[in-house]
VEXTORKOL-725839 format. One line per field, with one value per residue (C-alpha): residue number from 0; residue in three letters; chain; x, y, z. Coordinates in steps of 0.2 Angstrom, whole numbers. Example, Ala and Ser with C-alpha at 12.3 -4.5 7.8 and 13.67 -1.06 7.14 Angstrom:
// VEXTORKOL-725839
seq: 0|1
type: ALA|SER
mol: A|A
c1: 62|68
c2: -22|-5
c3: 39|36
***
This chain:
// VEXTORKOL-725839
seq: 0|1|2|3|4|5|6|7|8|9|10|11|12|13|14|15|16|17|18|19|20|21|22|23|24|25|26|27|28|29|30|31|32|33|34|35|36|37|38|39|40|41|42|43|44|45|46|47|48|49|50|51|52|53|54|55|56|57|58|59|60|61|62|63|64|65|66|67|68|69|70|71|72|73|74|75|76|77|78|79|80|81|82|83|84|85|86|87|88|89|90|91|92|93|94|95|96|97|98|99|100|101|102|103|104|105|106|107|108|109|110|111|112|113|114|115|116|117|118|119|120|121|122|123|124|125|126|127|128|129|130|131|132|133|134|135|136|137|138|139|140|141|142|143|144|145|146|147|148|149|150|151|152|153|154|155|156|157|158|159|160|161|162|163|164|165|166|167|168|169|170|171|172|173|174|175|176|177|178|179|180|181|182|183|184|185|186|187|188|189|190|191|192|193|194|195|196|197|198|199|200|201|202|203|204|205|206|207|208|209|210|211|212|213|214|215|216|217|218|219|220|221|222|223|224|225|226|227|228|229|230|231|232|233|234|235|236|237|238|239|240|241|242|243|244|245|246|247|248|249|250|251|252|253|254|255|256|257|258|259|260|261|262|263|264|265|266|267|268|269|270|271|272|273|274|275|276|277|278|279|280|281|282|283|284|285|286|287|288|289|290|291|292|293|294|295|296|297|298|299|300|301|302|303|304|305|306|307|308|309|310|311|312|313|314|315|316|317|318|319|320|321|322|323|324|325|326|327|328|329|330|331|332|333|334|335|336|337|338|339|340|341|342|343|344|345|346|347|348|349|350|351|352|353|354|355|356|357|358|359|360|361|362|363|364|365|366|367|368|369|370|371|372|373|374|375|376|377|378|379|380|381|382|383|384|385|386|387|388|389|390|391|392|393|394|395|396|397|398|399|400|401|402|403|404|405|406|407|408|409|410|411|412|413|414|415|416|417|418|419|420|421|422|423|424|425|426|427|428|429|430|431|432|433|434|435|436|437|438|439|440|441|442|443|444|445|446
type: UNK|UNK|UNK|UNK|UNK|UNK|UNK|UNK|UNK|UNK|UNK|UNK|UNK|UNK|UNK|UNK|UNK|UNK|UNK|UNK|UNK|UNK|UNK|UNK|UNK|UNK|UNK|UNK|UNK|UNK|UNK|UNK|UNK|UNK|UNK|UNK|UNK|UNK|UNK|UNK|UNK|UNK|UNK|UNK|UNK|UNK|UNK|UNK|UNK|UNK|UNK|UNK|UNK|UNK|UNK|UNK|UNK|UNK|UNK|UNK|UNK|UNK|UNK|UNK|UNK|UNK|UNK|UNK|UNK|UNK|UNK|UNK|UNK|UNK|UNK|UNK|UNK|UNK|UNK|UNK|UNK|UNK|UNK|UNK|UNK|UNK|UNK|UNK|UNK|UNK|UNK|UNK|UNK|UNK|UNK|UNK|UNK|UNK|UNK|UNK|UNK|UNK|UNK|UNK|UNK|UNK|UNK|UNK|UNK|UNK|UNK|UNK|UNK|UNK|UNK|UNK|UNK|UNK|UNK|UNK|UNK|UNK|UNK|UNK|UNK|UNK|UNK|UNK|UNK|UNK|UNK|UNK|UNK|UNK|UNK|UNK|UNK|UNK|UNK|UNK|UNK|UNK|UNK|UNK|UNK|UNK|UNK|UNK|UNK|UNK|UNK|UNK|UNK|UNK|UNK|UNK|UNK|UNK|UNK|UNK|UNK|UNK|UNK|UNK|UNK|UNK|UNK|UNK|UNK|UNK|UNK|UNK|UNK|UNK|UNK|UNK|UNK|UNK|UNK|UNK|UNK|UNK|UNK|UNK|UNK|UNK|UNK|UNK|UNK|UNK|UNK|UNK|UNK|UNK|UNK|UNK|UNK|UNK|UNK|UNK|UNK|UNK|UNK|UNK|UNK|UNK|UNK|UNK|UNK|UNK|UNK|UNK|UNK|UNK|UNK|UNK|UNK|UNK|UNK|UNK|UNK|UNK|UNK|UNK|UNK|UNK|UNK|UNK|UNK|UNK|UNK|UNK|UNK|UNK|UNK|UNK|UNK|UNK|UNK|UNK|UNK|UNK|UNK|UNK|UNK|UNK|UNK|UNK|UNK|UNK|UNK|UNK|UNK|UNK|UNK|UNK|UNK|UNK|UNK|UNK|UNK|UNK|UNK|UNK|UNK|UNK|UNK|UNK|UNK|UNK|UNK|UNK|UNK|UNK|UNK|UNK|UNK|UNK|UNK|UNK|UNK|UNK|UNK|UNK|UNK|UNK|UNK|UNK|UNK|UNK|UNK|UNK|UNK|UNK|UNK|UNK|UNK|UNK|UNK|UNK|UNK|UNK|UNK|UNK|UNK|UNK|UNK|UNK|UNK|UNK|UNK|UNK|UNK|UNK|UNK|UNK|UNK|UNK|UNK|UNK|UNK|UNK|UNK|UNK|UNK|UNK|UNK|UNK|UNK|UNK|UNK|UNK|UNK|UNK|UNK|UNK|UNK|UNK|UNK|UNK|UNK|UNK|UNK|UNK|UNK|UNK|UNK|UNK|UNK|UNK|UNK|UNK|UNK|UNK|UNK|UNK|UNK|UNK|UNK|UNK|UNK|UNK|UNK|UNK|UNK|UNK|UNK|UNK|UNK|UNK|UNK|UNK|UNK|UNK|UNK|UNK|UNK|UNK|UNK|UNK|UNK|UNK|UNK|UNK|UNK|UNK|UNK|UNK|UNK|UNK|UNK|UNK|UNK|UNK|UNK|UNK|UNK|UNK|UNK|UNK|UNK|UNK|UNK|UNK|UNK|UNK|UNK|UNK|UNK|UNK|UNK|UNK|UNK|UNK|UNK|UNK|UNK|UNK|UNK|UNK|UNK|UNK|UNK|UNK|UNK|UNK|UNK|UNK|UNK|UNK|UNK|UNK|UNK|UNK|UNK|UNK|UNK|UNK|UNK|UNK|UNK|UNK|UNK|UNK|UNK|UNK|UNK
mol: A|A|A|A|A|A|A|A|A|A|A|A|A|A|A|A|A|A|A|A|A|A|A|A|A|A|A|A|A|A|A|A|A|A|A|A|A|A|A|A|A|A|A|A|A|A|A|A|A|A|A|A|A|A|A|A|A|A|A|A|A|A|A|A|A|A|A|A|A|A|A|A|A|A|A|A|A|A|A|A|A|A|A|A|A|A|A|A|A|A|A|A|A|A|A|A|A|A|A|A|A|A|A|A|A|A|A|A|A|A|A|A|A|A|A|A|A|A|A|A|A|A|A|A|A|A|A|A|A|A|A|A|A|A|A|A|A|A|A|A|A|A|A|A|A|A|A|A|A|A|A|A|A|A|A|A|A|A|A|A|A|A|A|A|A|A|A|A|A|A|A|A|A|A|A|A|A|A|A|A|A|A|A|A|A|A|A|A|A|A|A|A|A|A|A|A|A|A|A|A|A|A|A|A|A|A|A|A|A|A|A|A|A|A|A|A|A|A|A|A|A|A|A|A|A|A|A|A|A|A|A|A|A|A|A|A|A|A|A|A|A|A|A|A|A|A|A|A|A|A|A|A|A|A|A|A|A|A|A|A|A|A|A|A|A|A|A|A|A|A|A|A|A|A|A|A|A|A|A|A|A|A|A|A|A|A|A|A|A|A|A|A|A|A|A|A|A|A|A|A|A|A|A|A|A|A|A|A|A|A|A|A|A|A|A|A|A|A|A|A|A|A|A|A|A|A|A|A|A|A|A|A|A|A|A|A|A|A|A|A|A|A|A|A|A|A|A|A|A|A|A|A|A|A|A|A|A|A|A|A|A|A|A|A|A|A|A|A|A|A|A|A|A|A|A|A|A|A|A|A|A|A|A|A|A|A|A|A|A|A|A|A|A|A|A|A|A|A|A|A|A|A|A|A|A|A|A|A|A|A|A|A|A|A|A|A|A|A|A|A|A|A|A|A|A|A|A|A|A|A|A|A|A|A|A|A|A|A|A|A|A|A|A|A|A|A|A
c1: 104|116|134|148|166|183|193|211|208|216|223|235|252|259|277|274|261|266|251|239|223|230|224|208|190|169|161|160|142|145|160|155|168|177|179|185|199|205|207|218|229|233|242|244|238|220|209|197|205|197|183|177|193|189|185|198|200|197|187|177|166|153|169|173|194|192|200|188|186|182|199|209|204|207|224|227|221|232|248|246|246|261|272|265|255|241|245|235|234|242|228|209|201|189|191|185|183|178|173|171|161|152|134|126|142|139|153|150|159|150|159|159|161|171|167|161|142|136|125|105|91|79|65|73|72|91|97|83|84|75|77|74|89|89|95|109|121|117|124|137|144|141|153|168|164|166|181|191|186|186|174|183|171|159|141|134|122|113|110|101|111|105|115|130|140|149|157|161|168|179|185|189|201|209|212|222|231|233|224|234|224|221|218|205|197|198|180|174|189|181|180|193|195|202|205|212|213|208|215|210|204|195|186|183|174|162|159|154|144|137|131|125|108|103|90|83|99|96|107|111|119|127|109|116|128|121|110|128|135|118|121|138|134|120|133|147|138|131|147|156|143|155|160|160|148|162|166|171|157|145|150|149|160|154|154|141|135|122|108|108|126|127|136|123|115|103|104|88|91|83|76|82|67|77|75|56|45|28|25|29|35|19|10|16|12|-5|-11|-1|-13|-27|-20|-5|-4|7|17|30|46|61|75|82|87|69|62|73|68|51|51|61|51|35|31|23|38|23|31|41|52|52|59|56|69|72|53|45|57|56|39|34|22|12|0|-17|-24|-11|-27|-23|-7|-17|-31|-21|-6|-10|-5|-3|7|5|-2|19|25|11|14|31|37|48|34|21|34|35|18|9|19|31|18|1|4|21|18|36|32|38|52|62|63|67|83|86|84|73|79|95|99|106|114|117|101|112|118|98|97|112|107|89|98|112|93|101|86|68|62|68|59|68|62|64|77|70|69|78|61|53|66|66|46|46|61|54|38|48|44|58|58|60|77|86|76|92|109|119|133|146|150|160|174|182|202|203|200|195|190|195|178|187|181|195|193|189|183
c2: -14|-22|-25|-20|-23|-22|-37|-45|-51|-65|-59|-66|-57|-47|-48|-66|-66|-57|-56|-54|-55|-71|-79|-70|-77|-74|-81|-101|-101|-92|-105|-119|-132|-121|-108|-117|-125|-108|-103|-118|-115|-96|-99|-115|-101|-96|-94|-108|-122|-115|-109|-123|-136|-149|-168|-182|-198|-208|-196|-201|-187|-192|-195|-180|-188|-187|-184|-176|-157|-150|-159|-151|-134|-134|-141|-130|-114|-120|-123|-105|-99|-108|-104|-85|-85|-78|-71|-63|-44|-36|-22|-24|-14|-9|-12|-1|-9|1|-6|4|-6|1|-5|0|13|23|22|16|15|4|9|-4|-10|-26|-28|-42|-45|-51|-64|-61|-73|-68|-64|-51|-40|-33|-44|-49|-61|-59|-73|-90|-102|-121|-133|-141|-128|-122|-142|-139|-122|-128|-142|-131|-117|-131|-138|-124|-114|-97|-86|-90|-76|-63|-60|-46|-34|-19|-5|10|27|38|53|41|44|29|30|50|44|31|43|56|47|38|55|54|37|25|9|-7|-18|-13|-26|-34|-52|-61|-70|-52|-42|-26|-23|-13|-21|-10|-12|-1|-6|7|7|24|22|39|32|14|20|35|19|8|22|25|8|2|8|1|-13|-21|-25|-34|-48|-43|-61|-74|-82|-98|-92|-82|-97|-106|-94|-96|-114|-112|-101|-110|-126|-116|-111|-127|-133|-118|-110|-99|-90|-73|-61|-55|-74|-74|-88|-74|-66|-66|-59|-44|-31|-18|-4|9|8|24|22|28|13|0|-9|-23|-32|-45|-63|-71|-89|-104|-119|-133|-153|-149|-158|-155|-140|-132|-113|-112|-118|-110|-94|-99|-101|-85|-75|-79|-67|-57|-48|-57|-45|-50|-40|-41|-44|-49|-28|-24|-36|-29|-13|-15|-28|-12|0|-7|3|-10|-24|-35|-35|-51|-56|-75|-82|-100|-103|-95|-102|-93|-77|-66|-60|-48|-57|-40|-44|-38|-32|-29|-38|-54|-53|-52|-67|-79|-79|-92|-92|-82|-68|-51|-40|-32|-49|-56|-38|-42|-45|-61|-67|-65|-73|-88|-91|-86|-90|-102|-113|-112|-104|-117|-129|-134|-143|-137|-149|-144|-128|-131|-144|-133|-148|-138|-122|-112|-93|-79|-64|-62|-62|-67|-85|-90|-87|-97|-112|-113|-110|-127|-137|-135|-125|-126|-107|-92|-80|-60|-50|-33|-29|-28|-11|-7|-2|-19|-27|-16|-17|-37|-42|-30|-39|-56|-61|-71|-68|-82|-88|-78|-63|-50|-49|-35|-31|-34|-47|-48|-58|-71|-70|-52|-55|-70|-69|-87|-92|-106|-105|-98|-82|-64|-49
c3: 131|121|126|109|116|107|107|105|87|79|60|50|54|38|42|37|23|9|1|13|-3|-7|10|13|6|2|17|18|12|-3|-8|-20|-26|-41|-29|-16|-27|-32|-15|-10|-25|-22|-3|9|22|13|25|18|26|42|37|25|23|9|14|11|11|25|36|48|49|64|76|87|84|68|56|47|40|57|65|52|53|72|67|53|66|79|67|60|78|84|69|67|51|62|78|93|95|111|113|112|97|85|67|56|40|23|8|-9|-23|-40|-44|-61|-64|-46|-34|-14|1|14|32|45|63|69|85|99|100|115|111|116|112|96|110|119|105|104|88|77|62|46|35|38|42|39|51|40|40|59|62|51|58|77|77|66|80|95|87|81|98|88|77|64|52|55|56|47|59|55|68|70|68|60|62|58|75|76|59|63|79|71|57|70|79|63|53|39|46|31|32|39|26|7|-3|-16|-11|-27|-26|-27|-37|-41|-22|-10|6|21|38|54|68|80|100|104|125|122|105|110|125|114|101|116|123|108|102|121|122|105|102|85|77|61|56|38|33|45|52|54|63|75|79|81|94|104|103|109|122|131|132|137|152|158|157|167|177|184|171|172|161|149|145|127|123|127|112|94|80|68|57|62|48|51|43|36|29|12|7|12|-5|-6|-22|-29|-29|-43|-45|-57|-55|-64|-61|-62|-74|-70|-80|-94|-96|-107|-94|-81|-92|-94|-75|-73|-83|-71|-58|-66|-81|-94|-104|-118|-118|-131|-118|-102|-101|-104|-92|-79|-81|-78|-64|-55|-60|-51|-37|-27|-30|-36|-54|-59|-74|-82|-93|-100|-114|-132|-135|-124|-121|-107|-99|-86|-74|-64|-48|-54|-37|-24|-12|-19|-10|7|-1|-9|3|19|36|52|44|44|30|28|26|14|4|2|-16|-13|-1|-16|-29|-16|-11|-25|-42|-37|-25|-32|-49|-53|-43|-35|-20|-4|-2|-17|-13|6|3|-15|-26|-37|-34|-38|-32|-42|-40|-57|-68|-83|-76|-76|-93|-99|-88|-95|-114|-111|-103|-87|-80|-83|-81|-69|-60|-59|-44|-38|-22|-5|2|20|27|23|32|48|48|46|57|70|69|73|55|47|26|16|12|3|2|2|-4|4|-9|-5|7|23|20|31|35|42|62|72|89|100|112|122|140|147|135|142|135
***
């Protein structure tokens, strides 16, 4: 059974930011350099100097003193507190969190949960992953979490519901009662952000009831850190072995959404190969066309369309520069995935579409060894197909691969099955943004 408590958040206080869009952010991960320069110049008080504050000169970034990023967001957190840019809420809660996006001109509202998670190892089959993490970032993320003592964003979890009782519970007791947040977050402008807090006795007890008896959660996005809190956790309790169960170190931040929300959409993320010189586009064609079908098409739009339209998800775009144009590489036998694909996974995994795209076309047929892809050297991710195409135009890029979305049914079967996907295998739109609640994990914290 899993343990979902409300907590005594830490947000930024609105009687002190004006503009409370001004200091919120996408999550740290999805924050290159450009971005995080806009950030810094909208408010001294943006979120990112917690989440992912910038390196200066003379850090020392291997010394726990400092000063390095991870000293200055601990700092920056602890300034914010003491002068009442963030402050610490008086009452646990829930907060119900609603986010209302279009995607291909249809209208969605994603409703969510932010709540603490008790941590549970991967084994005991309450919280699953279902991507694969890599051991940089996990580093990375530890020593902010250490230093700063806080979940300073959320994770992003999945759970069953199918008759949606937790969002009709939450919208009972909240009525007509306008939001306390309503904002946009500008990395992602065309999305409404809002936030209640909910306190309701009667209603935090029905949600906790509700969500207790639940097992295989899915982490959505925030593997890393998830595998942080465990981290955490397990040093937390060497170090005080007397703490109680509802230690805050137990606990994870997140946003929960049902998977059966209406609002729950999984965008593809497409492949840029670039700083690869071993084939050619036409040659990659050519070793192609001994298992896929290799169909011209006229367009980007065109390519697209069919790579969707694929019942099996075993359909793939590529394009190689204006040369080559845009082409529709289509598995001839859906067997081959089970024959060509290697190693102890099951047939669900081996049939998935971005498993095929990695395993067959980008290892054997393309040839990228398995290094560039793992430290991203030779790799680059897109959400938008568009961004390929111009990279590969300006010789930034050698060729791109588009690929279908995965479907939710994928995911449940695989993750239950203890699978993890390869990275980046889903894109839930839109993301969870950081700077709407912390939750501090110090040793002397309670739930």
């Amino acid at each position: 059974m899993g343990v979902i408590k409300p907590f005594r958040a830490v947000r930024f206080n609105q009687d002190r930011i004006a503009d409370l869009q001004a200091v919120v952010s996408q999550p740290y991960d999805k924050i290159d350099d450009a971005l995080r320069e806009r950030y810094l110049a909208l408010s001294p008080h943006n979120v990112v100097r917690i989440i992912l504050n910038p390196p200066q000169p003379g850090d020392d970034p291997a010394s726990p003193q400092g000063p390095n990023v991870y000293t200055r967001a601990r700092d920056t957190y602890q300034a914010w507190l003491r002068e009442g840019i963030l402050r610490r809420e008086e009452r646990p809660a829930f907060y119900v969190y609603a986010q209302t996006f279009r995607v291909e001109g249809r209208a969605y509202t994603r409703h969510g949960l932010i709540a603490a998670v008790e941590l549970t190892d991967f084994a005991e089959g309450t919280i699953l992953p279902h991507e694969r993490t890599h051991s940089g970032p996990q580093e990375d993320r530890l020593r902010l979490l250490t230093t700063v003592g806080a979940n300073t964003e959320q994770i992003f979890l999945l759970y069953p519901d199918a008759q949606n009782t937790v969002n009709r519970i939450a919208q009972d007791a909240l009525g007509n009662r306008p939001p306390d947040v309503d904002i946009a977050e500008p990395g992602e402008p065309d999305v409404r952000q809002q936030l209640w807090a909910l306190t309701d006795p009667a209603a935090l007890a029905a949600i906790e009831a509700t969500l207790a008896p639940l097992r295989g959660l899915i982490i959505a996005d925030g593997h890393h850190r998830y595998s942080t809190g465990l981290t955490y956790r397990d040093q937390q309790r060497r170090a005080h072995p007397g703490a109680p169960p509802n230690a805050a170190f137990n606990f994870v931040q997140a946003t929960l959404v049902s998977m059966d929300d209406p609002g729950l959409v999984i965008l593809p993320t497409h492949r840029e190969i670039c700083q690869f010189s071993e084939r050619s586009a036409a040659d990659v064609l050519r070793r192609a066309a001994e298992t896929f079908t290799v169909a011209p098409v006229a367009s980007l739009e065109a390519c697209l369309a069919q790579v969707n339209a694929h019942a099996s998800g075993h359909a793939f775009g590529f394009y190689g520069g204006p040369g080559t144009g845009f082409h529709v590489l289509t598995l001839r036998d859906a067997a081959l995935a089970q024959t060509l694909i290697a190693g102890d996974h099951s047939p669900q995994w081996k049939a998935l579409g971005v498993s095929v795209l990695h395993k067959i076309l980008i290892e054997q047929v393309t040839g990228v060894p398995a290094r560039g892809i793992e430290d991203k050297t030779m790799i680059r991710y897109h959400r938008d197909p568009h961004e390929p195409v111009a990279n590969i135009d300006a010789g930034l890029g050698n060729f791109a691969f588009f690929l279908p979305a995965t479907r939710l049914d994928q995911i449940r079967t695989v993750a239950a099955q203890g699978e993890p996907m390869p990275q980046k295998s889903t894109d839930f739109y839109p993301k969870v943004i950081s700077g709407l609640t912390m939750l501090p994990v110090g040793p002397d914290e309670r739930l």
